[in-house]
N, C-alpha and C positions, 0 to 999 in steps of 0.2 A: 789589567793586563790585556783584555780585548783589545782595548783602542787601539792599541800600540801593534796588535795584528789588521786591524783594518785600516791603519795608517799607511803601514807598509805594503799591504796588496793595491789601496788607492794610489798608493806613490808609484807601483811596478805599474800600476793599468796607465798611467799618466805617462810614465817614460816610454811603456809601448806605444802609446797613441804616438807621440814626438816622432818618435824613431820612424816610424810608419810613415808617417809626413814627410819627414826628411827624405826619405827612400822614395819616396812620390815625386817630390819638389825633383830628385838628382835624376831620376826615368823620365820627368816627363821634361826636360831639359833645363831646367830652368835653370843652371851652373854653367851652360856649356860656353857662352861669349863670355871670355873674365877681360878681354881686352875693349873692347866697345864702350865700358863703363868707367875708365878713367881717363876717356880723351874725351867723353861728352860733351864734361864742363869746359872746356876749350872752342869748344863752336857753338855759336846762336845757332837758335831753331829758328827765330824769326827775327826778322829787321822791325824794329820799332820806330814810326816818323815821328822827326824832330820839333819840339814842342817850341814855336815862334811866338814870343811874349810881344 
């Protein structure tokens, strides 16, 4: 019957880490451009020269 209490407080310490993170990740911006990332794949970064056989 322990286990199954220190299953569950390791499971809560583990969703509170998450949660935490998540809460970091959304403060420290990192959600704020949702548009930049689906027209990326639409333009090269760089020009690649043409490989002459």
């Amino acid at each position: 019957m322990r286990i199954i209490l220190v299953l569950i407080i390791i499971s809560l310490l583990l969703a509170i880490g998450f949660l935490t993170a998540f809460f970091w990740a959304v403060n420290d911006g990192q959600y704020d451009d949702d548009f930049t990332p689906s027209i990326r794949i639409l333009f090269d970064d760089e020009k690649h020269p043409q490989n002459k056989l």
